[in-house]
C-alpha positions in Angstrom: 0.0 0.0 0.0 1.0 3.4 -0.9 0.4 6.6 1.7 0.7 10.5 -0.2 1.0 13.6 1.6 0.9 16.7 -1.0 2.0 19.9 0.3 3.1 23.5 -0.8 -0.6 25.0 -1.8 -1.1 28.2 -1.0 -2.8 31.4 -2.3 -1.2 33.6 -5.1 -1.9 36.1 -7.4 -2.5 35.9 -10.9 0.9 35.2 -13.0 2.5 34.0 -10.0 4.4 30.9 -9.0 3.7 27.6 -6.9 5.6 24.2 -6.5 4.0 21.3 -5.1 5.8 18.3 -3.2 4.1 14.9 -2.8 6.2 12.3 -0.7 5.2 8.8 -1.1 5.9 5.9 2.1 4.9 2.4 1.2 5.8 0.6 -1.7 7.0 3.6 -3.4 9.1 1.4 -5.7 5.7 -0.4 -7.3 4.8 2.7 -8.9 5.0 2.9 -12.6 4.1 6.7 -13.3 3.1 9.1 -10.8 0.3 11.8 -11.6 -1.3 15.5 -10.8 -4.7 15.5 -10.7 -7.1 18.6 -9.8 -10.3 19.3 -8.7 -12.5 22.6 -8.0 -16.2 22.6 -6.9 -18.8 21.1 -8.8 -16.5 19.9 -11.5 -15.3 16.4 -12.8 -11.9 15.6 -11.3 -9.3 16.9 -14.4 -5.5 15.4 -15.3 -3.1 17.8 -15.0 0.5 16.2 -15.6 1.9 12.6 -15.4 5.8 11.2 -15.4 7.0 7.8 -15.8 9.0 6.3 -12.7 12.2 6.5 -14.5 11.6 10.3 -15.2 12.2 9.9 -19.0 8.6 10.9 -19.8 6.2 13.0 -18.6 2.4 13.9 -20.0 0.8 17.8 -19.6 -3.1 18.8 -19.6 -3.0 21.1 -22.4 -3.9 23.8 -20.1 -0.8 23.0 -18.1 1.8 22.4 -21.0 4.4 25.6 -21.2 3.4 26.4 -17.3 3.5 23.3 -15.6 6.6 21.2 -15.0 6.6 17.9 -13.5 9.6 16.1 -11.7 10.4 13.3 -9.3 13.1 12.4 -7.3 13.1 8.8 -6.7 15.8 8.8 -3.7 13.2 11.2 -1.9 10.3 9.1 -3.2 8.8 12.8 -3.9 7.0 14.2 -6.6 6.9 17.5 -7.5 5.0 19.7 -9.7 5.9 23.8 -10.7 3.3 25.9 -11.5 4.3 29.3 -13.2 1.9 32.0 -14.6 -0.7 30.8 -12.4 -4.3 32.1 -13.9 -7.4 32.2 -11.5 -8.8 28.8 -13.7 -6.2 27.0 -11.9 -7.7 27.6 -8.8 -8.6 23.8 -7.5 -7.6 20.9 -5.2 -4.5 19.7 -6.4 -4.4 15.5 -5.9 -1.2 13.7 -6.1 -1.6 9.9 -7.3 0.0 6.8 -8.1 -0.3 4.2 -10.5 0.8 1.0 -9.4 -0.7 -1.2 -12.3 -1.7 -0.2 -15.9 -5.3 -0.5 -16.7 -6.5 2.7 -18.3 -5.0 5.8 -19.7 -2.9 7.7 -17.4 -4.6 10.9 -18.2 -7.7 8.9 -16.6 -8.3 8.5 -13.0 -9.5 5.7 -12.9 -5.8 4.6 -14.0 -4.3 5.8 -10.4 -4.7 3.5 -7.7 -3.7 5.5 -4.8 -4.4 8.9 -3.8 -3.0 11.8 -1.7 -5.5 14.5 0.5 -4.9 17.2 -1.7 -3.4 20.9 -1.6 -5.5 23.7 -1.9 -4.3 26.0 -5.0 -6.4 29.4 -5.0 -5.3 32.5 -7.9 -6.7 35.5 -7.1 -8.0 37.9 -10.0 
């Protein structure tokens, strides 16, 4: 079993800069690609970037492509993801998550098996 703890949310103003940390405990070394998800109220839960466990390839939302930058440091079993040029539609709950065994798509939730609590993002206008 995998436990995730996001942290680094926050609130900022619009065009400015966040970087979110997710540290993994379990069995870390099962997962296969490690994701970003977000969520704000009333809306369907929406991929926002994705990287292999090696590193060597990541995935963006096209929203997020050009701002957002994911990275992993496998000695640290942490994710992280940067968030430049934050715009007020970025405004969510930010969900780290692990896949563990490939099923579906990893742009697709359902492909994650384990989830983190989230990480409040708010971008003020």
């Amino acid at each position: 079993q995998v436990q995730l703890v996001e942290s680094g949310g926050g609130l900022v103003q619009t065009g400015g800069s966040l970087s979110l940390s997710c540290a993994a405990s379990g069995r870390t070394r099962s997962s296969y690609t490690m994701g970003w998800f977000r969520q704000a109220p009333g809306k369907e839960r929406e991929f926002v970037a994705a990287i292999s466990w090696s590193g060597g390839s990541t995935a963006y939302s096209d929203s997020g492509t050009g701002r957002f930058t994911i990275s992993r440091d496998n000695a640290k079993s942490t994710v992280y993801l940067q968030m430049n040029n934050l715009k007020p539609e970025d405004t969510a709950v930010y969900y780290c998550a692990a896949e563990i065994d490939r099923r579906y798509n990893l742009r697709e939730a359902r492909a994650y098996d384990y989830w983190g609590q989230g990480t409040q993002v708010t971008v003020s206008s």
